[in-house]
C-alpha positions as protocol buffer text, in pm:
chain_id: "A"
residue {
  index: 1
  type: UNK
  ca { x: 192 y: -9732 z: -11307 }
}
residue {
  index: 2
  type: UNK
  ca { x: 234 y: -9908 z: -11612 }
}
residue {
  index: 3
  type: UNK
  ca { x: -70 y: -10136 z: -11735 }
}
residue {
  index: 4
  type: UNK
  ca { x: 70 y: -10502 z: -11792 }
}
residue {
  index: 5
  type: UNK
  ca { x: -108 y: -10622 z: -12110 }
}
residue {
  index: 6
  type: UNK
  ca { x: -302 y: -11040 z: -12048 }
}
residue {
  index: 7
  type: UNK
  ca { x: -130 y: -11292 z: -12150 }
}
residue {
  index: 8
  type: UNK
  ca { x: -229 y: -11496 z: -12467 }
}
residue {
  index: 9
  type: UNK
  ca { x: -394 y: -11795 z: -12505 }
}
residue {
  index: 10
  type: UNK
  ca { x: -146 y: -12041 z: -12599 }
}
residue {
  index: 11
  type: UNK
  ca { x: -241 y: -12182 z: -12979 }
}
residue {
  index: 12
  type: UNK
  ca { x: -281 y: -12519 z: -13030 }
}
residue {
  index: 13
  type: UNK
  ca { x: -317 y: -12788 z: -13367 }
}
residue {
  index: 14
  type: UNK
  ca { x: -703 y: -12865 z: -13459 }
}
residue {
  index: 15
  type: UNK
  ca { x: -732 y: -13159 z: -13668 }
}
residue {
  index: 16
  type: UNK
  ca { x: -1075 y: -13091 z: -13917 }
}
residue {
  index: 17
  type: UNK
  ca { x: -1117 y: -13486 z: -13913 }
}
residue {
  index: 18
  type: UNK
  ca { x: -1113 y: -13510 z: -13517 }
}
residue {
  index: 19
  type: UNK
  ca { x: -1397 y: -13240 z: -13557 }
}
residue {
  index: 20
  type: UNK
  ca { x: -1588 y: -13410 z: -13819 }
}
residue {
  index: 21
  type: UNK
  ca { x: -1554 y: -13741 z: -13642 }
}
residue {
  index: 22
  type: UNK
  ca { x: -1714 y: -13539 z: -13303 }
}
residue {
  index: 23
  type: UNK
  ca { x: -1988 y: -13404 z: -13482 }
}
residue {
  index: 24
  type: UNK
  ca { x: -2084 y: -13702 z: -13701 }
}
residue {
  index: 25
  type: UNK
  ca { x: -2087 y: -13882 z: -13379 }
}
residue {
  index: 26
  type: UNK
  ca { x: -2343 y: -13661 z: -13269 }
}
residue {
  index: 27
  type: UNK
  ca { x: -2071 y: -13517 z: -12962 }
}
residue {
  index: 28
  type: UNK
  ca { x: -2111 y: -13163 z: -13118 }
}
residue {
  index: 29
  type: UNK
  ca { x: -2367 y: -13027 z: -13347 }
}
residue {
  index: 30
  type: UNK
  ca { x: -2196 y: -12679 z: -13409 }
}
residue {
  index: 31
  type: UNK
  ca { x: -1861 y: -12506 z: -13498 }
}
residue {
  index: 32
  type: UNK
  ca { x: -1795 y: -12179 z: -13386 }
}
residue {
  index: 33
  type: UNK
  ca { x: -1466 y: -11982 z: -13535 }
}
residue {
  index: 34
  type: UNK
  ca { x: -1440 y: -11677 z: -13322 }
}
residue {
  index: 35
  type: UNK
  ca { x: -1165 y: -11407 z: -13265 }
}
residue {
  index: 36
  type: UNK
  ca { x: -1135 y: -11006 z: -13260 }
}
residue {
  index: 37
  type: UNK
  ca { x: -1127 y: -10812 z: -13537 }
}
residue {
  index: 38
  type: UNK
  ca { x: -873 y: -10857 z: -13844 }
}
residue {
  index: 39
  type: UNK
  ca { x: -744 y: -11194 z: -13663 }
}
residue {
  index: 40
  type: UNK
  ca { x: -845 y: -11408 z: -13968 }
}
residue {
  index: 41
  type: UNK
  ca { x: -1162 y: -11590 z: -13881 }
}
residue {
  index: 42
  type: UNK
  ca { x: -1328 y: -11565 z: -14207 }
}
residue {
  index: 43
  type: UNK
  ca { x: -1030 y: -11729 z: -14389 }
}
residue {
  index: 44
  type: UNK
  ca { x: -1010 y: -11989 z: -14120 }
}
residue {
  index: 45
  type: UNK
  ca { x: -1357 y: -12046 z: -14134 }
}
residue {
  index: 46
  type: UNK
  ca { x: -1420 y: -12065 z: -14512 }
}
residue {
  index: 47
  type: UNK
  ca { x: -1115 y: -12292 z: -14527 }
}
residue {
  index: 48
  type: UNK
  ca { x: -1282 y: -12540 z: -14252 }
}
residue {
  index: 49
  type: UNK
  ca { x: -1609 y: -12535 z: -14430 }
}
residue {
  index: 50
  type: UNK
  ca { x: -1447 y: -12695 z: -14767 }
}
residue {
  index: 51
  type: UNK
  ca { x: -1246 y: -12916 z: -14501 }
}
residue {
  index: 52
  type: UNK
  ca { x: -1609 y: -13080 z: -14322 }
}
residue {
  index: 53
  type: UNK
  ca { x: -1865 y: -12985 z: -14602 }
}
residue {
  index: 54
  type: UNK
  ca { x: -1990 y: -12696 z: -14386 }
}
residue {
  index: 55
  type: UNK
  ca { x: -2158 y: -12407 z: -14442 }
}
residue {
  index: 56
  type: UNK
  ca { x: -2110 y: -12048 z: -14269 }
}
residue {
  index: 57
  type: UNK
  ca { x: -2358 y: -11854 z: -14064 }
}
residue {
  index: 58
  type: UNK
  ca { x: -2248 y: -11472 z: -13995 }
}
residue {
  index: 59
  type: UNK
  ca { x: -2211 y: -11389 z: -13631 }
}
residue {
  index: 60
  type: UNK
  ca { x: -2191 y: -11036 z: -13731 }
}
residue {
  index: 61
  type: UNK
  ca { x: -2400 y: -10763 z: -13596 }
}
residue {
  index: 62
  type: UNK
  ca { x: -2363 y: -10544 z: -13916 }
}
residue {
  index: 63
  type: UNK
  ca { x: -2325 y: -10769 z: -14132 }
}
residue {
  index: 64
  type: UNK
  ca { x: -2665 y: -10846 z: -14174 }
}
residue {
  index: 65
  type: UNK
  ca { x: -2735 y: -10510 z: -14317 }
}
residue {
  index: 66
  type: UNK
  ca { x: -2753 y: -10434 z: -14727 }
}
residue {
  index: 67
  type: UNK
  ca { x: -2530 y: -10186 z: -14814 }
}
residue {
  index: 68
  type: UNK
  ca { x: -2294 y: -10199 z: -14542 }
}
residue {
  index: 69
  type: UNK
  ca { x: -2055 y: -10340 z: -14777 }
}
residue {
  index: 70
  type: UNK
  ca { x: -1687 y: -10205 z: -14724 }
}
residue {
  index: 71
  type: UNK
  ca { x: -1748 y: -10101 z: -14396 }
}
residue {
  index: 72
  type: UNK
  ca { x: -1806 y: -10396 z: -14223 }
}
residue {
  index: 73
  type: UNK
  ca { x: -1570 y: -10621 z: -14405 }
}
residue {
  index: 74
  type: UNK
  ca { x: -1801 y: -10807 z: -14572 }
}
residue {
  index: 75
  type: UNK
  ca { x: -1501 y: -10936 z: -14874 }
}
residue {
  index: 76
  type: UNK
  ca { x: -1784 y: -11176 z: -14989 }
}
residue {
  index: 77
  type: UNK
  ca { x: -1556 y: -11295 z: -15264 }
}
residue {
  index: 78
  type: UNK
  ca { x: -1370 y: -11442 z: -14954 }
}
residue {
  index: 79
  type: UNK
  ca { x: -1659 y: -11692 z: -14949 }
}
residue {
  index: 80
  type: UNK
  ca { x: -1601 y: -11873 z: -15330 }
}
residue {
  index: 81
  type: UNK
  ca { x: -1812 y: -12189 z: -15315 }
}
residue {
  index: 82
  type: UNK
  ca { x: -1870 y: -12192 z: -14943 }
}
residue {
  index: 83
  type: UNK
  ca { x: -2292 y: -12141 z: -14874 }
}
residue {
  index: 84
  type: UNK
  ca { x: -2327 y: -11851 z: -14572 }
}
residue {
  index: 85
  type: UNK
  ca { x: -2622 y: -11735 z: -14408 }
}
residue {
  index: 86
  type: UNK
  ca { x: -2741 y: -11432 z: -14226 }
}
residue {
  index: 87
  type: UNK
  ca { x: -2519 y: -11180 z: -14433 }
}
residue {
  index: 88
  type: UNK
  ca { x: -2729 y: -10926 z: -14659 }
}
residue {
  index: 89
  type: UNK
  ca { x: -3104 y: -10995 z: -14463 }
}
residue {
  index: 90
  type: UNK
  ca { x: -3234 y: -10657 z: -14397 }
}
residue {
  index: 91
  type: UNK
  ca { x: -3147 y: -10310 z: -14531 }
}
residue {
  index: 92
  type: UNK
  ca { x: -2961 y: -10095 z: -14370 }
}
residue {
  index: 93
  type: UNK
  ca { x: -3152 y: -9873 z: -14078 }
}
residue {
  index: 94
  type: UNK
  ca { x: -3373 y: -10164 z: -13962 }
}
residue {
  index: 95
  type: UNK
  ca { x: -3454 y: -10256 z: -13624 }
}
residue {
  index: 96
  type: UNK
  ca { x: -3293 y: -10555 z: -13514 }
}
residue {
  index: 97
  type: UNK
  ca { x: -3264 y: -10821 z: -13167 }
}
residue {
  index: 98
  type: UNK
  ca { x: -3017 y: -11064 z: -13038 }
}
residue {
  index: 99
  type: UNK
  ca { x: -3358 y: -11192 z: -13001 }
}
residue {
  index: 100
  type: UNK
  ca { x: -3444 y: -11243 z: -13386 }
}
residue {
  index: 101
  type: UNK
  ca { x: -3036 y: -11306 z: -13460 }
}
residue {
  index: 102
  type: UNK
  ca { x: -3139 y: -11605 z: -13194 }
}
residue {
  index: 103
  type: UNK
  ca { x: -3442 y: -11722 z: -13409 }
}
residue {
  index: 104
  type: UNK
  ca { x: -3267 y: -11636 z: -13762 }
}
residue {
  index: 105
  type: UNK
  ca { x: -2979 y: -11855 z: -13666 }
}
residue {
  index: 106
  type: UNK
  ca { x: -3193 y: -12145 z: -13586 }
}
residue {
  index: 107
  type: UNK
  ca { x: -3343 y: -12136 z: -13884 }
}
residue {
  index: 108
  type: UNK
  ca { x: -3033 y: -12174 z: -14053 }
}
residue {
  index: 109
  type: UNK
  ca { x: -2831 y: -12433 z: -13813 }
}
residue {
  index: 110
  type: UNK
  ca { x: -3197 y: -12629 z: -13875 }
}
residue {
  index: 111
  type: UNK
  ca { x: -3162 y: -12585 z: -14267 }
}
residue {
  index: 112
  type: UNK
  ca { x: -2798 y: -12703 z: -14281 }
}
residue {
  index: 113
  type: UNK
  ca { x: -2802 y: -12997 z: -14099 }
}
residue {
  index: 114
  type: UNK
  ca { x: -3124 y: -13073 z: -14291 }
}
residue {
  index: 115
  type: UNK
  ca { x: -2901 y: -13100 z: -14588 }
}
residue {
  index: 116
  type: UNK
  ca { x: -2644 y: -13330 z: -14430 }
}
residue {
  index: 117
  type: UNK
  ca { x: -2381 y: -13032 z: -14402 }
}
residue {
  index: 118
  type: UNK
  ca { x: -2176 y: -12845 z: -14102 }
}
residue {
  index: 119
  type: UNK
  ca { x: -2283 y: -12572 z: -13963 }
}
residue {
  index: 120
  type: UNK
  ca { x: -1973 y: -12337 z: -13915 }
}
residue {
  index: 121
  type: UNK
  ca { x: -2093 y: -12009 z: -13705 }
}
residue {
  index: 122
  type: UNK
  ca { x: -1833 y: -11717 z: -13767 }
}
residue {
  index: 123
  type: UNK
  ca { x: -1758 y: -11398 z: -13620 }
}
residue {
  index: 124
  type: UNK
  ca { x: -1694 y: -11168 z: -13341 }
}
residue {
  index: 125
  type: UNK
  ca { x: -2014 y: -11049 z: -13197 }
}
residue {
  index: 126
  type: UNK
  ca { x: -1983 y: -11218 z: -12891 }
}
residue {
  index: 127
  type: UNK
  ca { x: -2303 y: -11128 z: -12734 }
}
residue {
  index: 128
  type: UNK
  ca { x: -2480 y: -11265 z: -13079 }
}
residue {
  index: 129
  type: UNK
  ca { x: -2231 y: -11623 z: -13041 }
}
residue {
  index: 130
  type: UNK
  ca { x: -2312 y: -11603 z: -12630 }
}
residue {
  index: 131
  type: UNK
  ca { x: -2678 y: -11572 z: -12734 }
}
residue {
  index: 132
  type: UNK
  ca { x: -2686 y: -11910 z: -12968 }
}
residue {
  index: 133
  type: UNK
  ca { x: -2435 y: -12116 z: -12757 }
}
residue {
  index: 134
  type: UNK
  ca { x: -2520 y: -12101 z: -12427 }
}
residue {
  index: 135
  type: UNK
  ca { x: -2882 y: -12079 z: -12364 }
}
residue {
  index: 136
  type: UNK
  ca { x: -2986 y: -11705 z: -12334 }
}
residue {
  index: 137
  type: UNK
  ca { x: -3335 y: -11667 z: -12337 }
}
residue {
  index: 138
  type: UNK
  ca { x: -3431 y: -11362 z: -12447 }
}
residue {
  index: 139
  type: UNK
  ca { x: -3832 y: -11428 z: -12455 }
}
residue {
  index: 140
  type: UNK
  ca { x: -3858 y: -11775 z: -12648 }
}
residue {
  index: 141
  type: UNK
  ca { x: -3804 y: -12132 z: -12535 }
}
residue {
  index: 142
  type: UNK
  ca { x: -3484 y: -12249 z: -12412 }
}
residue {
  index: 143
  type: UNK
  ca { x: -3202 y: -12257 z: -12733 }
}
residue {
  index: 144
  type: UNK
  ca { x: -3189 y: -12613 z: -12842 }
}
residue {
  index: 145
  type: UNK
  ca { x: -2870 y: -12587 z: -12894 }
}
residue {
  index: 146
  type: UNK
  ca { x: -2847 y: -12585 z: -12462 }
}
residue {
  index: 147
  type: UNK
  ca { x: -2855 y: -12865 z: -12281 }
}
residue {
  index: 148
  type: UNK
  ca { x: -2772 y: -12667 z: -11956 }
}
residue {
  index: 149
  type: UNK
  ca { x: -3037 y: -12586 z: -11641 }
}
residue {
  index: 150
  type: UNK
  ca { x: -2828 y: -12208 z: -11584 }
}
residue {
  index: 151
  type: UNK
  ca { x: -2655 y: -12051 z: -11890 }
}
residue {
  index: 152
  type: UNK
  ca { x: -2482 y: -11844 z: -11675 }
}
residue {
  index: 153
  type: UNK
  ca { x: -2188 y: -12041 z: -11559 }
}
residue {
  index: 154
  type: UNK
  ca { x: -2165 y: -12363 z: -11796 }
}
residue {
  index: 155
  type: UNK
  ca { x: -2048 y: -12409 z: -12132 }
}
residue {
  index: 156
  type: UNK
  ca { x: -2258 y: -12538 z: -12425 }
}
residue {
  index: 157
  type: UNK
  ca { x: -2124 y: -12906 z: -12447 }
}
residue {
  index: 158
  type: UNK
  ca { x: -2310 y: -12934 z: -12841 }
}
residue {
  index: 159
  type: UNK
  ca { x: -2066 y: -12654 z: -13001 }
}
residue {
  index: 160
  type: UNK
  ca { x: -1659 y: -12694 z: -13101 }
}
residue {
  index: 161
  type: UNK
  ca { x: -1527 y: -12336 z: -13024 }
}
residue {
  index: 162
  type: UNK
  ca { x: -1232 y: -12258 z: -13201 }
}
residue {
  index: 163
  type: UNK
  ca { x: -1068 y: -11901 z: -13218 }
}
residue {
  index: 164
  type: UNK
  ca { x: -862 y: -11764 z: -13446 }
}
residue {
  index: 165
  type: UNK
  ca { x: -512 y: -11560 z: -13276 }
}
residue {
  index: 166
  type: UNK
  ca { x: -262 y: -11314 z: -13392 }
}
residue {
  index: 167
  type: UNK
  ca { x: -14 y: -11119 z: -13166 }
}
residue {
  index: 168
  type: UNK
  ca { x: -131 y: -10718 z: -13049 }
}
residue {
  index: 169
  type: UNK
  ca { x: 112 y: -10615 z: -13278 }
}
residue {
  index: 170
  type: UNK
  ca { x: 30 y: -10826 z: -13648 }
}
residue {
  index: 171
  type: UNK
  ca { x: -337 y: -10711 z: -13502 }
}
residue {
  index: 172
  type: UNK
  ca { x: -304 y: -10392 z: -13495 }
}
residue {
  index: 173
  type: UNK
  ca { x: -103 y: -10349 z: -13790 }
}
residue {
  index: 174
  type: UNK
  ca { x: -329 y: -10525 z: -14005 }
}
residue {
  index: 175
  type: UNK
  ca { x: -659 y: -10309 z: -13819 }
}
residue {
  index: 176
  type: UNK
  ca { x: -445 y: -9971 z: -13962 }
}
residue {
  index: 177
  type: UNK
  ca { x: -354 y: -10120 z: -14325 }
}
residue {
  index: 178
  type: UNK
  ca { x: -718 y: -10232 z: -14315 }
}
residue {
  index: 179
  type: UNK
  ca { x: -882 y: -9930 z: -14254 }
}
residue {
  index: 180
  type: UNK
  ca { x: -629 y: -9746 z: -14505 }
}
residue {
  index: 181
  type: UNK
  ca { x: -732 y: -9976 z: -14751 }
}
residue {
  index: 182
  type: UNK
  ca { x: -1138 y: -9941 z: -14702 }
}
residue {
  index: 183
  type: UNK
  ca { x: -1092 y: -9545 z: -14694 }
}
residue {
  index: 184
  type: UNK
  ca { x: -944 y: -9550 z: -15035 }
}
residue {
  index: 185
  type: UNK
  ca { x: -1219 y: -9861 z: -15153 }
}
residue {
  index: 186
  type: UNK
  ca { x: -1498 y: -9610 z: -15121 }
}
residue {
  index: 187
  type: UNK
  ca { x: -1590 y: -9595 z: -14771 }
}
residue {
  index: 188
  type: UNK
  ca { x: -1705 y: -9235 z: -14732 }
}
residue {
  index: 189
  type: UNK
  ca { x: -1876 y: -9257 z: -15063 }
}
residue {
  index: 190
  type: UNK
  ca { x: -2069 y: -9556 z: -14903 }
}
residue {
  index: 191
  type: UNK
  ca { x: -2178 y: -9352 z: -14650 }
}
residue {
  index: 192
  type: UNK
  ca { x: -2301 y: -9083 z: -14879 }
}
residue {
  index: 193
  type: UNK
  ca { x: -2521 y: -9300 z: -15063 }
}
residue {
  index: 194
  type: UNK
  ca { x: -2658 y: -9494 z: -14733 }
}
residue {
  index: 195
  type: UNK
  ca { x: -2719 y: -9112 z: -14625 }
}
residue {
  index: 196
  type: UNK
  ca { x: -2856 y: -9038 z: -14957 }
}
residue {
  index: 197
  type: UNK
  ca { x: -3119 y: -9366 z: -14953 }
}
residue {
  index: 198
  type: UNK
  ca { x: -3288 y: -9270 z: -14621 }
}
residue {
  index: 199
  type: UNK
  ca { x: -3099 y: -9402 z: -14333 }
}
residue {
  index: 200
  type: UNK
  ca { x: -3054 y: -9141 z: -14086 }
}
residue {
  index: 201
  type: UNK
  ca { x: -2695 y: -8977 z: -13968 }
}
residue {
  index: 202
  type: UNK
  ca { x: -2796 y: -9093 z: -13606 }
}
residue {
  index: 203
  type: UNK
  ca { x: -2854 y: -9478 z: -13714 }
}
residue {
  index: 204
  type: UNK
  ca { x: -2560 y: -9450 z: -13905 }
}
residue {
  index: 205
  type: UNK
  ca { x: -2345 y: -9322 z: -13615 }
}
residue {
  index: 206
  type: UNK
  ca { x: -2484 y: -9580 z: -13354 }
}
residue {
  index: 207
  type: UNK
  ca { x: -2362 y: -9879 z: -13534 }
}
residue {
  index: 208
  type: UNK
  ca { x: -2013 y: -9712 z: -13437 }
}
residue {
  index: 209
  type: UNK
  ca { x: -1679 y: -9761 z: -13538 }
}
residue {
  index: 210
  type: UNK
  ca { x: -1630 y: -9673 z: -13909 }
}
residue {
  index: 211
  type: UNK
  ca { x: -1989 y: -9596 z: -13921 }
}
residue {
  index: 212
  type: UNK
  ca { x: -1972 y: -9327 z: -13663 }
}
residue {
  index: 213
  type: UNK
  ca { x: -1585 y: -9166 z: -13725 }
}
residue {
  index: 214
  type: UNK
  ca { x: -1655 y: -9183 z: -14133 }
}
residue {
  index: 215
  type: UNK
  ca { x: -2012 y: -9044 z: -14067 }
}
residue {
  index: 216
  type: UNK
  ca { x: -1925 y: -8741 z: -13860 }
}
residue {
  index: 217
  type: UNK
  ca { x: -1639 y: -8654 z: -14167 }
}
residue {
  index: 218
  type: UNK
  ca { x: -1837 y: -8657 z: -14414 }
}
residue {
  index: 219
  type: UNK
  ca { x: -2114 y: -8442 z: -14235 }
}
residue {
  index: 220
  type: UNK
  ca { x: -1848 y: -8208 z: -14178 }
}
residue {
  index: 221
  type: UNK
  ca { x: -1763 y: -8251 z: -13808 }
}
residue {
  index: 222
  type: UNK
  ca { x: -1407 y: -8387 z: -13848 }
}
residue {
  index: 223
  type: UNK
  ca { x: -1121 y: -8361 z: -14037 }
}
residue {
  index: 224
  type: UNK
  ca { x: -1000 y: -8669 z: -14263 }
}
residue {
  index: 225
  type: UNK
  ca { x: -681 y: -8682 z: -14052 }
}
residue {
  index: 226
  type: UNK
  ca { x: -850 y: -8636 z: -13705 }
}
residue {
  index: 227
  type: UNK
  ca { x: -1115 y: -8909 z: -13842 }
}
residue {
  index: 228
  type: UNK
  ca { x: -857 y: -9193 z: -13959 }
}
residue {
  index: 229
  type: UNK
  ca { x: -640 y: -9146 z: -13609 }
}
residue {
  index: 230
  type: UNK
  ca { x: -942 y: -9144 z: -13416 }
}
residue {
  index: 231
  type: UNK
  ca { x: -1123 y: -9401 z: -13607 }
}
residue {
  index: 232
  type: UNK
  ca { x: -770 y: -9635 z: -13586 }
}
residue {
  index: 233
  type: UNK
  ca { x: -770 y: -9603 z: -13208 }
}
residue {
  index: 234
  type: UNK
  ca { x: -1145 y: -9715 z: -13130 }
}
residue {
  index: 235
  type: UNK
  ca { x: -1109 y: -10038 z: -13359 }
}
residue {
  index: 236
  type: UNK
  ca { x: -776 y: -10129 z: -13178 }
}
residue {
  index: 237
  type: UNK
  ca { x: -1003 y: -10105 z: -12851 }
}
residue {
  index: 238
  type: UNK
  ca { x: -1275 y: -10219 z: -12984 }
}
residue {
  index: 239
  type: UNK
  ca { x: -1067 y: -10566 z: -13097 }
}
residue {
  index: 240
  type: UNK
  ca { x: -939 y: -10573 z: -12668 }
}
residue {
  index: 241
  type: UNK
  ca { x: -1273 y: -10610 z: -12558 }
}
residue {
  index: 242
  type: UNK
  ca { x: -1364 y: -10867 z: -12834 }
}
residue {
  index: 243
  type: UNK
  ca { x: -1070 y: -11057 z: -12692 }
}
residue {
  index: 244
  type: UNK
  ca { x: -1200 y: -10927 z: -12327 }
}
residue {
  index: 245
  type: UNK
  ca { x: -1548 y: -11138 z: -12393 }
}
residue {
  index: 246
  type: UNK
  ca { x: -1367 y: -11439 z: -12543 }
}
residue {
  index: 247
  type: UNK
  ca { x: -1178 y: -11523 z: -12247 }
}
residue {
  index: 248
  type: UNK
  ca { x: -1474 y: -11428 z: -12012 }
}
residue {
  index: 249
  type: UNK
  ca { x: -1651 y: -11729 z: -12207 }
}
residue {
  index: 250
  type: UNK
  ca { x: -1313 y: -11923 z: -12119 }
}
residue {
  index: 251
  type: UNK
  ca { x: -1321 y: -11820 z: -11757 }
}
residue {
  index: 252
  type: UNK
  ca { x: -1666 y: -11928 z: -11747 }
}
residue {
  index: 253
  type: UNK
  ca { x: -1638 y: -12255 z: -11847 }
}
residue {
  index: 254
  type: UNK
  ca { x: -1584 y: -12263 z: -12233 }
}
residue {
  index: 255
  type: UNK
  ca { x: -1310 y: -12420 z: -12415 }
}
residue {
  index: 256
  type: UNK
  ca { x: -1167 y: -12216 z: -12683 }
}
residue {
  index: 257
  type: UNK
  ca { x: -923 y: -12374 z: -12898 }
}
residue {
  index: 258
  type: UNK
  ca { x: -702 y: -12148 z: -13004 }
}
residue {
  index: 259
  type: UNK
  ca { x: -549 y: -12173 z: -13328 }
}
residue {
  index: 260
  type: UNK
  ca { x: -191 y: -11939 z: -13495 }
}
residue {
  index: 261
  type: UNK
  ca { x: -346 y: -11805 z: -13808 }
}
């Protein structure tokens, strides 16, 4: 039988001034711009921070690392002007917890609203965004950010979600010119010198995707065709359950705006 793919979220306007007026009001006290893989959210978001005076904080679970440049899409020239946080923290090969991600974000949200500016939270990790949104506790005080007694089943009423959508198709054609485009930036070269600076084929293979497909090719245990086809296949599911997650929040109470982008 023949899978029938979800429907789409219908996309909607978002009006930057309605937003600033909700969170100068004190109704919200975060942004979130989230969406699968090659959807856009980094251009959306670093467009909305020079909209509200806002400031970015990664919500990207390899982002953090040094030296996990072309891999994980960092394009920090994306950024400009725009202050982000929690990009570049720890080298590559550390150990690291949705726990600490939890108590590095805080730090951050704390720091920019300190300053008078918007905290924008970006990315696709959607354990990481669950994590700071809705209450998880994973060993400290309940998230301030919370204002719920069970973060199981109700949304954060403090954060403006907003996610960025494309259709299946523009997705997935921009996931295969993307990943043509970081194999010819330097990708496997990357990967050499990672290898070649102590972090260990193993680590490198469990942060998955292009870490684990470019990995096993340049160790020798695919071929560059077999790699890229393989490779281009687990991203495309990889961005299904991204989208998966997001509506899960929606089905469990969160509003997502979603915007065409």
């Amino acid at each position: 039988m023949k899978t029938v793919a979800a429907e789409l979220p219908k996309p909607e306007e978002v009006s930057p001034a309605d937003i600033l007026q909700q969170y100068n009001s004190g109704h919200i006290r975060l942004v979130c711009v989230l969406g699968p893989t090659a959807s856009g959210k980094t251009r959306y978001a670093v467009q909305l921070a020079r909209q509200l005076g806002g400031e970015i904080i990664s919500a990207d679970s390899r982002q953090i690392f040094r030296g996990m440049d072309i891999g994980t899409g960092k394009d920090l020239a994306d950024y400009e002007e725009v202050p982000y946080h929690l990009i570049d923290i720890l080298p590559a090969g550390a150990e690291y917890s949705v726990y600490q991600f939890q108590q590095d974000f805080h730090r951050a949200w704390e720091d920019i609203r300190s300053r008078g500016k918007v905290p924008i939270l970006c990315g696709g990790t959607g354990l990481y965004i669950s994590a700071v949104t809705r209450g998880y506790n994973w060993g400290g005080e309940k998230r301030p950010l919370s204002q719920m007694d069970s973060a199981e089943d109700k949304a954060c009423p403090d954060c403006f979600f907003i996610g960025t959508l494309v259709s299946r198709e523009e997705r997935n054609r921009r996931i295969d010119a993307r990943l043509d485009q970081r194999l010819q930036e330097g990708l496997p070269q990357e990967i050499k010198t990672l290898l070649r600076s102590g972090v260990s084929r193993d680590r490198l293979i469990s942060y998955g995707l292009e870490y684990k497909y470019v990995t096993e090719y340049v160790l020798g245990q695919r071929s560059y065709e077999d790699m890229r086809e393989k490779l281009a296949i687990a991203i495309h599911q990889f961005a299904k359950r991204q989208m998966t997650w997001f509506r899960g929040m929606e089905r469990s109470g969160v509003k997502i705006h979603w915007v065409q982008v």
